[in-house]
N, CA, C and O of each residue as an XYZ file, in Angstrom:
476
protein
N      85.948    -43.877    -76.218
C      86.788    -42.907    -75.537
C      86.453    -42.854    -74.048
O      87.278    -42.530    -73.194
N      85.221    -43.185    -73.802
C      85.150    -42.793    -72.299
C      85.461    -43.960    -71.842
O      86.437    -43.824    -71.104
N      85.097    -45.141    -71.909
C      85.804    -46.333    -71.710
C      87.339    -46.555    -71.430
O      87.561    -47.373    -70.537
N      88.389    -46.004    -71.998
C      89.562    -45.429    -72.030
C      89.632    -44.636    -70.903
O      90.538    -44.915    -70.119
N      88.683    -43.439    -70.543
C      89.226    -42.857    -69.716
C      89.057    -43.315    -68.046
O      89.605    -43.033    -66.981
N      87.960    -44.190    -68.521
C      87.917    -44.528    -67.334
C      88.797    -45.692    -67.046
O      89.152    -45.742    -65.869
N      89.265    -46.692    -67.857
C      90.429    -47.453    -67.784
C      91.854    -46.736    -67.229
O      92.473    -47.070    -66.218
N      92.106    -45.952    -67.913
C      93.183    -44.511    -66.912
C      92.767    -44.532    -65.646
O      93.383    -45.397    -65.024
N      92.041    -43.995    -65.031
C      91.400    -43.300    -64.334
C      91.648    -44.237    -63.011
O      92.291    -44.039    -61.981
N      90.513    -45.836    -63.689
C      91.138    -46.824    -62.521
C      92.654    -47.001    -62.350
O      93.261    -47.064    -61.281
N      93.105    -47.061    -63.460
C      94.857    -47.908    -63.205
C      95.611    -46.497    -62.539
O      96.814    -46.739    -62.442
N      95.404    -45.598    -62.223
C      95.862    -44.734    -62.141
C      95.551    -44.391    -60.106
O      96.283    -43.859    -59.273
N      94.028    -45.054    -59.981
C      93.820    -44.853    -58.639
C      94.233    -45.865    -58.221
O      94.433    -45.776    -57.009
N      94.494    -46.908    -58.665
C      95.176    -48.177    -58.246
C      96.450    -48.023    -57.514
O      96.668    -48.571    -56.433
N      97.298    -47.247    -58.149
C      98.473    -46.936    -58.310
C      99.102    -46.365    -57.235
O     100.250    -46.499    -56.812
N      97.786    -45.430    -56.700
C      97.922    -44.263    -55.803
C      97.717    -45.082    -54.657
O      98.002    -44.612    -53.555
N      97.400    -45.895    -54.725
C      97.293    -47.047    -53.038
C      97.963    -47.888    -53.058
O      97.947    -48.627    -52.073
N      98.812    -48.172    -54.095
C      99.821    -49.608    -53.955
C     100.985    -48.969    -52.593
O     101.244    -47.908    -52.025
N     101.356    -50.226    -52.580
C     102.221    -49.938    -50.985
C     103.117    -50.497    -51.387
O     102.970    -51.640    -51.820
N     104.546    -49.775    -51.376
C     105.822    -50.370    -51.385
C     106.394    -51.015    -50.371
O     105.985    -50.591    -49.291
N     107.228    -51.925    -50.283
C     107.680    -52.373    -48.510
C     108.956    -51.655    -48.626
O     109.606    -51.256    -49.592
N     109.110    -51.612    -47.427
C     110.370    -51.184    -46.814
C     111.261    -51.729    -45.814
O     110.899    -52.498    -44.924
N     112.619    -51.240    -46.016
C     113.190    -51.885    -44.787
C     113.133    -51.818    -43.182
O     112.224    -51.182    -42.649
N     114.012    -52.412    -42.489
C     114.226    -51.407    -41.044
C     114.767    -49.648    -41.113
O     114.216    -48.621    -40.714
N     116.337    -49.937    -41.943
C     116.889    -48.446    -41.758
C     115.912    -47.769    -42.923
O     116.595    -46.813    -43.292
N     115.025    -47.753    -43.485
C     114.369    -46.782    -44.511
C     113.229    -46.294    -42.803
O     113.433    -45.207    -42.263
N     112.459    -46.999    -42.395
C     111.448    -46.672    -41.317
C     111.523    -45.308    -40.882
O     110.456    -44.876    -40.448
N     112.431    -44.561    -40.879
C     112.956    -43.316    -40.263
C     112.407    -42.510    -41.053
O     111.904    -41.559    -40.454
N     112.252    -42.479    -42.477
C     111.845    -41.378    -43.578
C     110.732    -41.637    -43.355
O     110.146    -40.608    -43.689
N     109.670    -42.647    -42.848
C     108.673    -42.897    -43.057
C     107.609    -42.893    -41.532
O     106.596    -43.553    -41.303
N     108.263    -41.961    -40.752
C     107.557    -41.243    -39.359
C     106.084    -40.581    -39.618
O     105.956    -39.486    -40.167
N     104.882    -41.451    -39.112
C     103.323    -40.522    -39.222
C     102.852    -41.203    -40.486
O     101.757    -40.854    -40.926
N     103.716    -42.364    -41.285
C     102.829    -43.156    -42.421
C     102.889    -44.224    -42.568
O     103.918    -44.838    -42.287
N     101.444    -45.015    -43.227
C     101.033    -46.049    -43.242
C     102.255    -47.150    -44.150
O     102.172    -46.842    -45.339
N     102.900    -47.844    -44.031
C     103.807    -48.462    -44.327
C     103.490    -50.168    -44.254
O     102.719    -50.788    -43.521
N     104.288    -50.574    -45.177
C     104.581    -52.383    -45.059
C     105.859    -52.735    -44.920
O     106.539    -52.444    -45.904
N     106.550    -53.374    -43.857
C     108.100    -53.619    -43.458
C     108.255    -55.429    -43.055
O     107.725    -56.297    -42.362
N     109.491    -55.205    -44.143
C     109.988    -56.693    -44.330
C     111.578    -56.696    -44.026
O     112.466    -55.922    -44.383
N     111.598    -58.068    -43.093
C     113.070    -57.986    -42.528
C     112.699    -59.588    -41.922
O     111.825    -60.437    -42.102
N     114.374    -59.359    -40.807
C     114.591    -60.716    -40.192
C     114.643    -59.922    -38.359
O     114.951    -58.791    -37.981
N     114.149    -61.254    -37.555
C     113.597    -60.611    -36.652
C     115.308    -61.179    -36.118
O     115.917    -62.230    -36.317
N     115.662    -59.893    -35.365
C     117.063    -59.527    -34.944
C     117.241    -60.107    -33.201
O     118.195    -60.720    -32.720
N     115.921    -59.644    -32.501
C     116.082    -59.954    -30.690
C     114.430    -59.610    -31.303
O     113.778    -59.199    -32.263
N     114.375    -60.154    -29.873
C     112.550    -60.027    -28.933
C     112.858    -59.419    -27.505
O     113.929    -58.864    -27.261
N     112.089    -59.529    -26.804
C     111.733    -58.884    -25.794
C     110.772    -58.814    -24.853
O     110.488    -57.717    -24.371
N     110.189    -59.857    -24.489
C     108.971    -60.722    -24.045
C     108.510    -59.882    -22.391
O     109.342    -59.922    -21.485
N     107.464    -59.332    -22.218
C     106.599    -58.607    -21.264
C     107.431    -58.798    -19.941
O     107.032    -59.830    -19.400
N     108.297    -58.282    -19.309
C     108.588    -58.695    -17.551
C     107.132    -58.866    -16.622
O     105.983    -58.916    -17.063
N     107.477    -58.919    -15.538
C     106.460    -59.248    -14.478
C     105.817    -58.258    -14.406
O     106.422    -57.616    -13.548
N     104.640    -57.429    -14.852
C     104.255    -56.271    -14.029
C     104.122    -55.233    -15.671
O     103.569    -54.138    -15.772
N     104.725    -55.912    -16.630
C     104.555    -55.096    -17.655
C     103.806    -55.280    -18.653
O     103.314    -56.354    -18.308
N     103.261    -55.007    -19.806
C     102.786    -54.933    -20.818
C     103.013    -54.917    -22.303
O     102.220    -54.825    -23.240
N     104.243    -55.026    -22.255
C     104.623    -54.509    -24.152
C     105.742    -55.724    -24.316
O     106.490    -56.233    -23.482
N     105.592    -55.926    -25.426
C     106.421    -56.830    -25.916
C     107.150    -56.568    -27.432
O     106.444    -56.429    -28.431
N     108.420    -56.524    -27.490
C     109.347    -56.298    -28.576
C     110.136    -57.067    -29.586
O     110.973    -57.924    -29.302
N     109.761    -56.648    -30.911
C     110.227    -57.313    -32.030
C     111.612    -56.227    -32.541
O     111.347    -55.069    -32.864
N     112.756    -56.625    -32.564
C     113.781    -55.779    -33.240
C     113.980    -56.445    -34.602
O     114.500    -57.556    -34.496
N     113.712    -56.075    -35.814
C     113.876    -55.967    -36.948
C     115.156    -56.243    -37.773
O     114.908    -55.394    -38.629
N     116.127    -56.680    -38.109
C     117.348    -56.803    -39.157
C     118.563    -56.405    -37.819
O     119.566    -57.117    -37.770
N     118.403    -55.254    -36.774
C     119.549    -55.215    -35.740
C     118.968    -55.731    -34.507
O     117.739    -55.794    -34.540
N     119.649    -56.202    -33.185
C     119.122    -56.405    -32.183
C     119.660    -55.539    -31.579
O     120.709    -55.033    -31.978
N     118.867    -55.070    -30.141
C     118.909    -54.211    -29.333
C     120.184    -54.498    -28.975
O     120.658    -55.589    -29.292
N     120.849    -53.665    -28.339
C     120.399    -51.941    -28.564
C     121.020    -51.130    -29.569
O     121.273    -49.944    -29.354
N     121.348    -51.842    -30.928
C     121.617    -51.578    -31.989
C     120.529    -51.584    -32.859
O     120.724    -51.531    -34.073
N     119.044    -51.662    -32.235
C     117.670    -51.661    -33.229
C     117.829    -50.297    -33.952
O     118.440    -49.288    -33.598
N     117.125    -50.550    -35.034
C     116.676    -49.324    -36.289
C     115.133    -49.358    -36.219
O     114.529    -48.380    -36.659
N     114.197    -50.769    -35.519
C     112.966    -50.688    -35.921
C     112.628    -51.452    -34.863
O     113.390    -52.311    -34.420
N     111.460    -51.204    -34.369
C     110.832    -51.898    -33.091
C     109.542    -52.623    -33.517
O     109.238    -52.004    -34.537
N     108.827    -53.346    -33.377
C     107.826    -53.610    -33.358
C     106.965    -54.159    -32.171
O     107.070    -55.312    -31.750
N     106.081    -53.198    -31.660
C     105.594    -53.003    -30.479
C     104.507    -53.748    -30.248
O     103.564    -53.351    -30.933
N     104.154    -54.977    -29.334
C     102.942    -55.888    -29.295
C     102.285    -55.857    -27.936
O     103.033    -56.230    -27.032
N     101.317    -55.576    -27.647
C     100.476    -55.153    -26.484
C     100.704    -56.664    -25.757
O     101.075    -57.583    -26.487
N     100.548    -56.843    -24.746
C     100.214    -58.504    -24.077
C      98.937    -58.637    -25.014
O      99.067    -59.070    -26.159
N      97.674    -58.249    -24.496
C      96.581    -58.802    -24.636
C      96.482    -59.057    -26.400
O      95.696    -59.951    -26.711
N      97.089    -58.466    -27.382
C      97.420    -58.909    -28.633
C      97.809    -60.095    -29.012
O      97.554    -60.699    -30.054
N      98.796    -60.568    -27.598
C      99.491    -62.217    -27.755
C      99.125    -63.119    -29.110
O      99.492    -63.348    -30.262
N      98.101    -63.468    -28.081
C      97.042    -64.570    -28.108
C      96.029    -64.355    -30.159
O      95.292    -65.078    -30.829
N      96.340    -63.652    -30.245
C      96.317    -62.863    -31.865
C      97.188    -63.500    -32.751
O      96.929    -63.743    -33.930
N      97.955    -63.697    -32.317
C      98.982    -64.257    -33.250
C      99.349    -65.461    -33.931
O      98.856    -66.384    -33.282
N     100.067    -65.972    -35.069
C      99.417    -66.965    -35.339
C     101.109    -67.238    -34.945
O     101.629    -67.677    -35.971
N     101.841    -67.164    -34.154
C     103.319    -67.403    -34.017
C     103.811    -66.963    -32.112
O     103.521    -66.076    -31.308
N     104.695    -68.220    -32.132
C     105.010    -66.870    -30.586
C     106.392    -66.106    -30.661
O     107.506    -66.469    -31.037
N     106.218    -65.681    -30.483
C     107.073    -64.166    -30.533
C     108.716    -65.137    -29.790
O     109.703    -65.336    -30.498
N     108.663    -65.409    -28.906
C     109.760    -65.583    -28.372
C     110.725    -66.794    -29.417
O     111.903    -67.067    -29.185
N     109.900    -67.400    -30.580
C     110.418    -68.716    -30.905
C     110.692    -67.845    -32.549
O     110.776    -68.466    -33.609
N     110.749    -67.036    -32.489
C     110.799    -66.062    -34.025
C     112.298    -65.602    -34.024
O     112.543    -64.981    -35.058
N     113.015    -65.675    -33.469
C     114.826    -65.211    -33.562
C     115.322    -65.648    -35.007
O     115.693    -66.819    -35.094
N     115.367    -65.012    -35.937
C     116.069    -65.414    -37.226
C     115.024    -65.511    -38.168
O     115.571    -65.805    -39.231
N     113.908    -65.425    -38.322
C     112.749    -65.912    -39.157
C     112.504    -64.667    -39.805
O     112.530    -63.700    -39.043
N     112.295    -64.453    -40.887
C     111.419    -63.329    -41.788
C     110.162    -62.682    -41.124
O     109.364    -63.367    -40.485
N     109.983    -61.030    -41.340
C     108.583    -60.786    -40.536
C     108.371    -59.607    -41.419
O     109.054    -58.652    -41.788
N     107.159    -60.042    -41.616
C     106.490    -58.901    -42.695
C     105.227    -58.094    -41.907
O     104.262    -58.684    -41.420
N     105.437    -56.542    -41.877
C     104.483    -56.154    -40.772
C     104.130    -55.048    -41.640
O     104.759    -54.680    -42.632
N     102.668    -54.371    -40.997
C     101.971    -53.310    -41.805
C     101.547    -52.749    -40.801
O     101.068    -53.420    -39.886
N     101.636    -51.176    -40.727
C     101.056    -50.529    -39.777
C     101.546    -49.144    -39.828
O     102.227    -48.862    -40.814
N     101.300    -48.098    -38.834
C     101.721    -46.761    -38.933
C     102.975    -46.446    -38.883
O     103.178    -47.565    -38.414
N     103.764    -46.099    -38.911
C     105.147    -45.633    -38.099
C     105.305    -44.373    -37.037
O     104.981    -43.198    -37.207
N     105.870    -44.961    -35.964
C     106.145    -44.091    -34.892
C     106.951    -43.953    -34.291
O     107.642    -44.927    -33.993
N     107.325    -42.387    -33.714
C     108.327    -42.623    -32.170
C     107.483    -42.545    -31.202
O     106.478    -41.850    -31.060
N     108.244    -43.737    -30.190
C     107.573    -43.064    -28.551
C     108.241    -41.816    -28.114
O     109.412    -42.047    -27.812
N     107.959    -40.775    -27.997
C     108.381    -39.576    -27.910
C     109.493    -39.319    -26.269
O     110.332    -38.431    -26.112
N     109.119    -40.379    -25.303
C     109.770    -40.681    -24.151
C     111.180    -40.948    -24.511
O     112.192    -40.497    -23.974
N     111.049    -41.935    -25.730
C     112.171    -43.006    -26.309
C     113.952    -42.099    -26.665
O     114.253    -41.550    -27.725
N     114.726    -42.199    -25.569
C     115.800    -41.228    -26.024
C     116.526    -41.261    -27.170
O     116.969    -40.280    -27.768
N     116.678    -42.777    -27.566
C     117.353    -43.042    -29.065
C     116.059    -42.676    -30.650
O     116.361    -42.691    -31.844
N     114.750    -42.404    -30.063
C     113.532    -41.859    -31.306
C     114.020    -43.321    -32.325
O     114.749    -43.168    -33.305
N     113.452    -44.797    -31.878
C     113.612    -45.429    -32.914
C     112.118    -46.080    -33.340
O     111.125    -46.582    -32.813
N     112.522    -45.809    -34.337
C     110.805    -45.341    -35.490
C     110.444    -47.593    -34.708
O     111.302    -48.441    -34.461
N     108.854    -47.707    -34.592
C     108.498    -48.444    -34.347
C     106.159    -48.841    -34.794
O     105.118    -48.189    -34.710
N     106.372    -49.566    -35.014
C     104.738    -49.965    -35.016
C     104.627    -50.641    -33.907
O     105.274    -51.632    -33.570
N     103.480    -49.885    -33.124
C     102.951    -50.209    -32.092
C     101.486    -51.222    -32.491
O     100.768    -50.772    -33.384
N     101.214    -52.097    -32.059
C     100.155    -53.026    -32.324
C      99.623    -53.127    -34.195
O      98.498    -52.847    -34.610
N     100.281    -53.390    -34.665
C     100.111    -54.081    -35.913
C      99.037    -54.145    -36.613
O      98.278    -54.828    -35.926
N      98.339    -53.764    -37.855
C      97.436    -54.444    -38.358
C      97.449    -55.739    -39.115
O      96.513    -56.510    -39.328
N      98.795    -55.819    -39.501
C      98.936    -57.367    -40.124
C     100.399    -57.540    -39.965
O     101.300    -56.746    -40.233
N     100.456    -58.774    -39.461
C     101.635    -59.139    -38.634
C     102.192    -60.661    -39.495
O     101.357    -61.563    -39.557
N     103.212    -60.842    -39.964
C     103.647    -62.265    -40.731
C     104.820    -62.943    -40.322
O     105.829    -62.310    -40.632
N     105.019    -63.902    -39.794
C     106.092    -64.195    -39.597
C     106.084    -65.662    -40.551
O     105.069    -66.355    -40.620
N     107.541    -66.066    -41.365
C     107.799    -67.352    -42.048
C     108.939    -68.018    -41.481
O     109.303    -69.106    -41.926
């Protein structure tokens, strides 16, 4: 019996950490949590002269995005892909969800990634 319960017990805490993926337009319900998002990369958005951030749009391209994915410069070089050669390719990303609160359209985005996939 206790064997049993502890068989519950694990499959049960297991359960409580599995991560569902999600889309671009779901990202919105999912503002302030840890999330996994799978799509096709829509536009990019590669650092201007003088700037810092670099942009992944998700299933729409700007300025019809639902989902941003936000990449620091100095992250670049992190990657096992370059960003600018990704237009049409699958991208599977994990990270928090956020608005930039500046952002007038509030479109939910992960800022620097913990695991970043592109196929």
């Amino acid at each position: 019996m206790k064997l049993f319960s502890i068989l519950i017990f694990l499959i049960f805490s297991f359960l409580g950490f599995s991560q569902d993926t999600i889309t671009a337009t779901q990202a919105k319900d999912f503002i302030g949590k840890e999330i996994v998002l799978k799509g096709k990369i829509a536009s990019v958005k590669m650092a201007g002269e003088g700037k810092s951030t670099n942009y992944i749009n998700v299933d729409f391209a700007y300025p019809n995005s639902v989902f941003t994915v936000v990449i620091p410069n100095y992250a670049l070089d992190k990657l096992s892909f370059k960003i600018e050669d990704s237009v049409g390719k699958q991208i599977i990303v994990k990270g928090k969800v956020q608005v930039y609160d500046k952002d007038v359209k509030q479109i939910p985005q992960i800022f620097n990634p913990g695991f970043i996939q592109v196929k």
